[in-house]
N, C-alpha and C positions, 0 to 999 in steps of 0.2 A: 542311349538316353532313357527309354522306357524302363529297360534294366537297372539303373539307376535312380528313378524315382520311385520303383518298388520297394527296393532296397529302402532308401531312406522313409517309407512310410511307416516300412514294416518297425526298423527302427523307434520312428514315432508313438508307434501302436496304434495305429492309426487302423482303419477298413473293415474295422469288424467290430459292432456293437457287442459289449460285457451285456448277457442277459442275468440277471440273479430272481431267484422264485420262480422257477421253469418247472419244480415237483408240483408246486400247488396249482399253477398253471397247466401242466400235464394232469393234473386228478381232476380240473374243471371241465376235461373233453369226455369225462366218463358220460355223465347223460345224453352225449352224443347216441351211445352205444343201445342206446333203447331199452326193449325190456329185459336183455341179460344182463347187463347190470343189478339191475331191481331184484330181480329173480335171485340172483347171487349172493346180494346181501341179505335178503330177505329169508334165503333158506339160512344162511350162515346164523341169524339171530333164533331160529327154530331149532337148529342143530344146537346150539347154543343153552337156549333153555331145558332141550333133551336131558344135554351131560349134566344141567344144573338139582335136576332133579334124582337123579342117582343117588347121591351121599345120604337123601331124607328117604329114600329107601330103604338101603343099606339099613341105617338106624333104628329103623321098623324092624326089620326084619333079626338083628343082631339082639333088638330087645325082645324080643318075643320069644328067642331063644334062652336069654339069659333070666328074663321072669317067669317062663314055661318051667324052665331047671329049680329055677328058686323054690316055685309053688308046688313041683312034685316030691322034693326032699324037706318045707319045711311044715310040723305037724299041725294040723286044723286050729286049733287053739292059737298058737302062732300067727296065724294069718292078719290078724288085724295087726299086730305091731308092726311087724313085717311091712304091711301096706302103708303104714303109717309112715315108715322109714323109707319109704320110694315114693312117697307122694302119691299114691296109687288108693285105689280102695278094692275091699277084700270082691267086692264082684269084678273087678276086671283083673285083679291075679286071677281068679278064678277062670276068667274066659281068657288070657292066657293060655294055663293049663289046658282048657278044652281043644278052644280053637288057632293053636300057637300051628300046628302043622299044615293047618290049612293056610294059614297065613303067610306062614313061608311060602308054601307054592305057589299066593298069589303074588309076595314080594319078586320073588324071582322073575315067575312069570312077568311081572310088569318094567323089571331091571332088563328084560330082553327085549322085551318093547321100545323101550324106549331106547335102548342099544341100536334096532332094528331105525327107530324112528331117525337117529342123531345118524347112522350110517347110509337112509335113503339122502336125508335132506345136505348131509356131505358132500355126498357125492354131487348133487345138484349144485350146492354150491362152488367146488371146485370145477366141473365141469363149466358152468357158465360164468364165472373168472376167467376163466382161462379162454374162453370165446369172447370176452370184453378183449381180456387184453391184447387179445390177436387181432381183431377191430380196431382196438386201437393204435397199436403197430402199423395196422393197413393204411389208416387215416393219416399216422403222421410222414410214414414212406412216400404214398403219394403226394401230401404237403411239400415237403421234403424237394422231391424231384420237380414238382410243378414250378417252385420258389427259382429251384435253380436252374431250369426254363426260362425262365422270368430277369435273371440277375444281369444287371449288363458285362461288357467284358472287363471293366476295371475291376470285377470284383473276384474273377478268376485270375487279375496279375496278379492278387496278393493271397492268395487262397492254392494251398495245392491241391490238387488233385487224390491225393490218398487221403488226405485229410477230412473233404469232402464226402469221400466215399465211407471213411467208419461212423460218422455221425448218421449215414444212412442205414447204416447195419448194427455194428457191436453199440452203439448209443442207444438206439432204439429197441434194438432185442435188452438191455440193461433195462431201458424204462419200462418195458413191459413185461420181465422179467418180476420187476417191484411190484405193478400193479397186480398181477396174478397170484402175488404169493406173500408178499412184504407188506403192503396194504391189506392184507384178509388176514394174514397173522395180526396188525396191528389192532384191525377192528377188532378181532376175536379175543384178543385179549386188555382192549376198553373193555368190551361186554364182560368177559370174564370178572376181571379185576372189580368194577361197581358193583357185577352182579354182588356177589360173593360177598364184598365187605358190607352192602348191605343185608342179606341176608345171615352174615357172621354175628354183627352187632342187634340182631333180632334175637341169634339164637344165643348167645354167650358174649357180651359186649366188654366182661372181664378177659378173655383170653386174648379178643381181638385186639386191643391197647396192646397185645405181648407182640403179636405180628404187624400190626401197623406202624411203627418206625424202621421196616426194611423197606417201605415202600420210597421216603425220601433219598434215603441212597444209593436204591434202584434207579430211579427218576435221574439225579447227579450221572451216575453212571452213565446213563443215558447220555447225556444231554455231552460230555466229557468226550468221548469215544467218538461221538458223531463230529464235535468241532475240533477233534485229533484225524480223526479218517479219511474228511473231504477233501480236504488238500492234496495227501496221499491219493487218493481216487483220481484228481485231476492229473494230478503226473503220469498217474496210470495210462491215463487216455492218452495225456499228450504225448508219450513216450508209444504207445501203440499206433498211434497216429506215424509216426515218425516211421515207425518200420511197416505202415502197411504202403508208405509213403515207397520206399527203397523200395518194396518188391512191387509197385505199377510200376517203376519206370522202369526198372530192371525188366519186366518181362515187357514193358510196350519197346523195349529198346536191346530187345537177346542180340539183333542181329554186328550190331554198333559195339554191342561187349565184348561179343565172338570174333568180331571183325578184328577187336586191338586188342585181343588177348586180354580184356581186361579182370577175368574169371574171379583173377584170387584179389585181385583189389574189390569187387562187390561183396564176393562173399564175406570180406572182412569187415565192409561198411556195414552188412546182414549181422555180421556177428559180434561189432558193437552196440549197433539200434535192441540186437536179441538180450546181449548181458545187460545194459541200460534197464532194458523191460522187466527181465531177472531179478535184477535187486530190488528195482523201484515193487515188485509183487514181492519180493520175501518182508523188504521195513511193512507191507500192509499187514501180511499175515504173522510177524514179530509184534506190531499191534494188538491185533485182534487175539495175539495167542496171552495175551495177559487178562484180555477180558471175560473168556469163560471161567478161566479160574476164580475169579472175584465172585460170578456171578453164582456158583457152586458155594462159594464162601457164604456172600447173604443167606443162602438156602437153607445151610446147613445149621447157622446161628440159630435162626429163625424154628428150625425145628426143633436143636435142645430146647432152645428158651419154652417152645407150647411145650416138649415132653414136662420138662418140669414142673410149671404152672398147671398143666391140666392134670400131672400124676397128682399135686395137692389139692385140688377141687375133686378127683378120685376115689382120695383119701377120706376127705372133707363130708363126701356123699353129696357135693350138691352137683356131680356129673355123673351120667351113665356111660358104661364101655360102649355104646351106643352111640350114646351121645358125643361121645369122644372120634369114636369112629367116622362119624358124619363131618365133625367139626376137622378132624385131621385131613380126610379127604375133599374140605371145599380150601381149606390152608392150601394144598396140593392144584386147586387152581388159581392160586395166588402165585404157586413160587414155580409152574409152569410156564406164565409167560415173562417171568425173569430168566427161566433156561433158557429160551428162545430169544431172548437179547442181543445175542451177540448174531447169530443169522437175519435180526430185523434192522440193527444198527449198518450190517454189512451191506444189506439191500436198499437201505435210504440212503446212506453216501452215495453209493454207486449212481445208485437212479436221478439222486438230485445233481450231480456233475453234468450225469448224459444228458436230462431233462434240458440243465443251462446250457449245453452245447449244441442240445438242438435249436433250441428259441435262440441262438447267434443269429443261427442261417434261418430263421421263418420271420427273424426281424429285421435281417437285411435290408438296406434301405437299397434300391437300385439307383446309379446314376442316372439312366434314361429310363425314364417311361412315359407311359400316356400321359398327357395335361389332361385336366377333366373336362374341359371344352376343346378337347381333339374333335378333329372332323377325318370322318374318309378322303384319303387321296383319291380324286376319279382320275380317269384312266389317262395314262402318263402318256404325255406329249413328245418327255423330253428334254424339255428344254432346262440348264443346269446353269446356279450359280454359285459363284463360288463370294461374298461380300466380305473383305476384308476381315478373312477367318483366321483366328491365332487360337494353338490350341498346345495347352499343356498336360499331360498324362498328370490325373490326381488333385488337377489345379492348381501344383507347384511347380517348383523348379525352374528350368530354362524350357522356353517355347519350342516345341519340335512343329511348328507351323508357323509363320511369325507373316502376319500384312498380307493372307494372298488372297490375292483378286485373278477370277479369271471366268468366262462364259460360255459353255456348249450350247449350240446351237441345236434344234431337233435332228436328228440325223447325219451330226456330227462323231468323227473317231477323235477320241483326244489318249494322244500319246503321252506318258511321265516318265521324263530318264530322271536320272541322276546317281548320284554315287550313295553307297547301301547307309542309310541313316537321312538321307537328304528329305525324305519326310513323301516320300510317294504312297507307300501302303497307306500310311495315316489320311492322307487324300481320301483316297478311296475307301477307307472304316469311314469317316465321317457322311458321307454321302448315304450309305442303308441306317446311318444311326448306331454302327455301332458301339461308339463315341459320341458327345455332343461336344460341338466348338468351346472354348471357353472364353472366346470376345468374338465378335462377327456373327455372321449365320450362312447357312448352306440353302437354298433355294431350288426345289423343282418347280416349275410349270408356277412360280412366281408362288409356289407356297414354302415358308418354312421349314424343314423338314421336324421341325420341332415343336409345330400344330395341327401336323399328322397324324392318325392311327400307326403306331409300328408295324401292324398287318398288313394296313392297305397299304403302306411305304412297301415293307420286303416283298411282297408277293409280288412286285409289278418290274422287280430287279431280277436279274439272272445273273448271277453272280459264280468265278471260278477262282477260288483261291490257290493261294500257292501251295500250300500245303498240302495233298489231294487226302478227302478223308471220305472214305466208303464204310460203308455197314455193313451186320454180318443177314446175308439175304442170297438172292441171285442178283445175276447182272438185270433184268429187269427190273426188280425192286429197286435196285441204286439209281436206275436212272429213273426211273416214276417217282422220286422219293419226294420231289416237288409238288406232284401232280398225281394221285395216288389213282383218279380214275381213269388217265390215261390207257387209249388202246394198244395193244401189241402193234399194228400200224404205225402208231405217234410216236413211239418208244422205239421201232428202226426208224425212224424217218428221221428222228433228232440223233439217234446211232452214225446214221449213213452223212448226216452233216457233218457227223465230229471226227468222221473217220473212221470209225470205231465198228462199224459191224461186218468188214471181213474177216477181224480176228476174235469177233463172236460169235460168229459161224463158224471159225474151225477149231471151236469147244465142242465135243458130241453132245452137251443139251442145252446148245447154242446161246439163248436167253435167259434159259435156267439155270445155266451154272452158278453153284455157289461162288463167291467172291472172299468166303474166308471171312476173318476174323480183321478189320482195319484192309480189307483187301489182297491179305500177305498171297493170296493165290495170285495175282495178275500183276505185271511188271508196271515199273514206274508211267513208262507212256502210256501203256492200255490205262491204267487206270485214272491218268491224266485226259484223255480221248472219253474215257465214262463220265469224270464231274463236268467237262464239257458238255455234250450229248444231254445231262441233268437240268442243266442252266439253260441249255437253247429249248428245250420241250417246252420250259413256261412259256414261250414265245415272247418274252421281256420287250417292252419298247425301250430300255436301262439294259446296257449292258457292263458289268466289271469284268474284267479279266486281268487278272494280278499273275503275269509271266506265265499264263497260260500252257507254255510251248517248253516250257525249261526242260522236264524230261522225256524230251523225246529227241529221238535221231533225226540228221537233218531230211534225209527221207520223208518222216511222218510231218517233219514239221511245215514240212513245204506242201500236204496233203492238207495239213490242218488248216495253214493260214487259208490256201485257196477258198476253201470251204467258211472260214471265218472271214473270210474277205466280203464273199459273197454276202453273208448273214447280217451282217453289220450295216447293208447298205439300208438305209432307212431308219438305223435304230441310234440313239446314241448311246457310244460306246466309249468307255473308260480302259487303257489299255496300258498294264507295267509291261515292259520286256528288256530283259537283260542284252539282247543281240538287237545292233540299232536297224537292222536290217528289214527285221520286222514289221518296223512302224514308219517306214519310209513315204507309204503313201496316206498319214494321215491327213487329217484336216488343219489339227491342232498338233505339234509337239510341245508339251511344257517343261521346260529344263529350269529342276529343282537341287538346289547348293545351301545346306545349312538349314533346312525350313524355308526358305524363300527362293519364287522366282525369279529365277536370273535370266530368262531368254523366252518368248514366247514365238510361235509363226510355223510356216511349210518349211521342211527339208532344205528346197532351196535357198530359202531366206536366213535361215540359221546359218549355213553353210557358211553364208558371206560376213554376217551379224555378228554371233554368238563364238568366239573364240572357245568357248567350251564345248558348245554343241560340238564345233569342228575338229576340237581336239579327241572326242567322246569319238566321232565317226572314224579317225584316221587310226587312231589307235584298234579299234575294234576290225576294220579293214586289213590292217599289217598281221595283226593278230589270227585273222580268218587265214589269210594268205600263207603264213608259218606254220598254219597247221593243216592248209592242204602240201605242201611243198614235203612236209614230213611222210603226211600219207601215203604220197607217189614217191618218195624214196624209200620206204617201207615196200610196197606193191613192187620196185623196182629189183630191189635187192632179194 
C-alpha cells in the first residue's frame, strides 16, 4: 500500500517543491561570510585598478623612447616643425632627449610596482574567495543536514537516498565552486570591461565605436550558451544522482548481492547509469566545444578591424605608436573576459542547477512539525488513545488505517497481530509522530499528540524497531545514543536487561568494541539485544517495540522476553510480534485485518471470540510443532 502511493506521487510530481533562482539566492548568503568577503572583492577592485594602469605606462614609456630617437637624429633648426607635427613643443622634445632614460627607469620601475601591487592584492583576493566560498559550503552542508533532521518520513518515501546525498556534496562543492571562481571572474571582468570602455572613449572615442559592437554579440552569446547548457547541466545531475543512487544500495546491500550471485546484474545496472552519465557529459562538452571557437572568432575580428582603423589614424599622425600601444593593450582587456566566457558560462549553468537543487530540500515543507502554540509534553503517564484514526500515506489513495478506536490504559501491554500490511507498524509510526493521522487524532495523557513539542513527545518513548540500525562507534556509544551522559553503570544495567552484556563481555574491549559500519561486526540478535538495551536506558514510561525478538534464537528470545516481561511492568507498552507466543500475557491483543479492527481482548477471550485470532494461534502452534518434530528427527538421525 505504501509502495503504491509512492509510486503514484512520484508519478504525480508530486513531494518536492521546483525551486527556480537558487544562484541569486545562493550569492545573497555571501554577507553572511563577514569580512572575507569584503576583503575579497575589495582587493579584487585594487588588483583591478593595478592592471588598469599598466597600458598608460607602457605609453609613457614607449613615447619617450620614440621622441628621445626623434629629437636625437632630427637637426636643431628642425625642432620646431617637428614639435609642431607631434603636438609637442620644442622644450619638451628637448626634455625628452635629456631626461628620456631616466624616465624609462622610472616607467619600469613603476610597471613593477604595480605588477608587485596587482599580484599582493590577487593573491588576497583569491585567497579570501576561496575562504568565503568554503564558508559558505560549511553553512549550506549544515543547512542541508539540519533540514533533513527536520523532514518527516513522507518525505524520505519519495526522495532516495543517493539522491539526497549528492545535493549535499557534488551540488554544493558546484556552488561553491562558482562562488570562488565564476563569480570573481565575472566581477573582474564588470570591472574590467566599464573600466576600459570608459577610459577607451577618453582616450580615442574614434577606435572605440571600431570594438564596441563585439560587445553585443558577446552579450547574445552569453545569454545563448547559458539557456542552451542549463538543461544539459540538469540531466547531468540527475543522471549522476541515479548512479550515486546504484552504488549506496549496492554497497549498503554487498551481502544480499553476494548472497544471489547478483554481481553481473549490478555491475550492468553500474554500467548503464556510467554510459547514461558518458554521453549526457560528452552532448555538454559537444556544446561548450563550439563556444570557444566563436569566442576566438569575435576576438580576432575585433582586432583586424583596430589594426586597421588605428594603422590610418597612424598614417594620419593623429595616433602615436604609443598611443597605439596603450590603446591595443586596454582592447586586450576587453577581449580577455570574452576568452573566459566559455569557463564563466560553464560555471553559472552548473552552479545555477545545484544552487535550484539545493533550495528543493532547504524548501521542503515537512509534514509534521511543531504548531507554533506547541506546548511541552510533561512527563508521560501513559495513558494512550487511539480516536477514530484513518490514515492514508500522502493523504491519497486507500486508507491503510480505516475507523480505529482503541485505549491503553497506564501500565498497560498492548499486543498488534495481524497479517503483513494489516496496518500495525503504521499504529505504532503514528503514536511518536512519525506520521500524522489524516482524520481522528492520537492522544497521550489526554494531549493530542499534535499539540506537543516533537522533543518532549520522542524523548519520553523508547522505542525498538524492526529494522535494527546501529552507528559507526563502540558498543557503548550505540547504546548511550539516547542518553549521551549516561554512566558506564546505566549502559550495563540497560545491557544486562536486554540481555546483551554476556556477549559484550566476551569482546576483549568489552564496551568499547567497535560495532562497524551499520553494525556489520555483530550478528542480527546481538545487535537486536543493543537497540533494545538503547530504548530501555531512556527509562521510557512509552514503550514501542516493533517484533522486537524476530532475530534472535529461541534461546535469546526466551532471555529477552523474560527481561522484557519484567520491564514493561508499570510502563505502557506498544508490542508487534510475529510469533503469537510472545504476546500471550498481554493486557490488550489488538487483531488488525485490512486497516481495521477486527477483534479486541485477553488470549482467552479471543480464543473463544475471534475466529481469526484463533485461527492466527492454531496455525502458528501446528507450525512451531513441525518444526520441533523436524528438529528431533534431524538430532535423531
Amino acid at each position: 500500500m505504501q509502495a503504491q502511493a509512492v509510486v503514484g506521487r512520484r508519478k504525480r510530481g508530486g513531494g518536492r517543491p521546483q525551486s527556480k533562482g537558487g544562484l541569486g539566492r545562493a550569492i545573497r548568503y555571501l554577507p553572511k561570510q563577514g569580512i572575507s568577503i569584503w576583503l575579497a572583492y575589495g582587493a579584487l577592485i585594487i588588483a583591478s585598478l593595478a592592471q588598469l594602469a599598466v597600458p598608460k605606462l607602457v605609453e609613457n614609456m614607449l613615447n619617450n623612447v620614440t621622441y628621445g630617437t626623434i629629437t636625437q637624429q632630427v637637426p636643431s633648426f628642425a625642432l620646431p616643425m617637428v614639435a609642431d607635427r607631434l603636438n609637442l613643443t620644442v622644450d619638451q622634445l628637448t626634455a625628452y632627449k635629456d631626461n628620456g632614460e631616466q624616465w624609462l627607469i622610472i616607467g619600469a620601475a613603476l610597471v613593477v610596482a604595480f605588477a608587485l601591487v596587482r599580484g599582493l592584492f590577487s593573491f588576497v583576493q583569491t585567497y579570501m574567495a576561496e575562504k568565503a566560498s568554503q564558508g559558505l559550503a560549511f553553512d549550506f552542508r549544515n543547512e542541508i543536514f539540519a533540514k533533513i533532521q527536520r523532514l518527516s518520513f513522507s518525505y524520505y518515501d519519495r526522495n532516495q537516498t543517493g539522491q539526497l546525498m549528492i545535493r549535499a556534496t557534488d551540488d554544493v562543492e558546484k556552488l561553491r565552486l562558482f562562488i570562488a571562481q565564476g563569480l570573481v571572474l565575472t566581477a573582474q571582468a564588470v570591472i574590467l570591461l566599464v573600466a576600459t570602455l570608459v577610459i577607451l572613449l577618453l582616450t580615442n572615442w574614434q577606435l572605440t565605436l571600431v570594438v564596441l559592437p563585439i560587445l553585443p554579440f558577446a552579450l547574445v552569446l552569453f545569454m545563448v550558451f547559458g539557456a542552451v547548457s542549463q538543461p544539459l547541466f540538469v540531466q547531468v545531475q540527475t543522471k549522476l544522482s541515479v548512479l550515486n543512487t546504484i552504488l549506496q544500495e549496492n554497497l549498503a546491500g554487498m551481502k544480499v548481492v553476494k548472497a544471489f550471485a547478483r554481481e553481473p546484474y549490478e555491475q550492468k545496472r553500474f554500467d548503464t547509469a556510467t554510459d547514461d552519465l558518458f554521453g549526457q557529459s560528452i552532448k555538454v562538452a559537444r556544446t561548450f566545444s563550439f563556444l570557444f571557437p566563436l569566442v576566438f572568432l569575435l576576438a580576432q575580428v575585433g582586432q583586424a578591424a583596430l589594426l586597421y582603423f588605428s594603422g590610418e589614424q597612424i598614417l594620419n599622425g593623429t595616433l602615436t605608436l604609443g598611443g597605439y600601444q596603450e590603446f591595443s593593450l586596454y582592447v586586450i582587456y576587453i577581449f580577455f573576459p570574452l576568452g573566459q566566457l566559455g569557463f564563466i558560462i560553464s560555471l553559472l549553468a552548473q552552479s545555477s542547477v545545484s544552487a535550484d537543487r539545493i533550495f528543493e530540500i532547504l524548501d521542503a515543507k515537512s509534514d509534521v512539525t511543531n504548531k507554533p502554540d506547541a506546548v511541552e509534553l510533561p512527563a508521560l503517564k501513559g495513558h494512550v488513545e487511539f480516536r477514530d484514526v484513518t490514515f492514508r500515506y500522502f493523504g491519497s489513495g486507500d486508507p491503510v488505517l480505516s475507523h480505529v478506536n482503541f485505549t491503553a490504559q497506564p501500565g498497560e501491554t498492548v499486543a498488534l497481530l495481524g497479517a503483513t500490511g494489516s496496518g500495525k507498524t503504521t499504529i505504532i509510526n503514528l503514536v511518536p509522530r512519525f506520521y500524522d493521522a489524516t482524520e481522528g487524532a492520537v492522544l497521550i495523557d489526554g494531549y493530542d499528540v499534535r499539540d506537543v513539542t516533537l522533543d518532549s513527545l520522542r524523548s519520553q518513548i523508547g522505542i525498538v524497531l524492526q529494522e535494527t540500525n546501529l552507528f559507526s562507534g563502540t558498543i557503548r556509544d550505540n547504546i548511550a545514543f539516547g542518553r549521551s551522559d549516561a554512566t558506564l553503570d546505566e549502559v550495563i544495567a540497560a545491557a544486562k536487561a536486554a540481555a546483551a552484556h554476556d556477549f559484550i563481555m566476551s569482546f576483549p574491549d568489552g564496551y568499547d568494541t567497535p560495532v562497524g559500519e551499520r553494525g556489520t561486526t555483530l550478528s542480527g540478535g546481538q545487535k537486536q539485544r543493543i537497540a533494545i538495551a538503547r530504548a530501555l536506558l531512556l527509562n521510557p514510561q512509552l514503550l514501542i517495540l516493533d517484533d522486537s525478538t524476530s532475530s534472535v534464537d529461541l534461546q535469546t528470545e526466551a532471555q529477552i522476553q523474560k527481561a522484557l516481561d519484567n520491564l514493561m511492568k508499570g510502563r505502557t507498552s506498544f508490542v508487534i510480534a510475529q510469533r503469537i507466543t510472545t504476546v500471550l500475557n498481554a493486557d490488550q491483543i489488538i487483531v488488525l485485518e485490512k486497516g481495521r479492527i477486527v477483534a479486541v481482548g485477553k488470549h482467552a477471550d479471543l480464543m473463544e471470540d475471534s475466529p481469526i485470532y484463533a485461527e492466527i494461534y492454531n496455525s502458528q502452534l501446528v507450525g512451531d510443532a513441525d518444526t520441533t518434530n523436524e528438529m528431533v528427527a534431524v538430532k535423531t538421525n
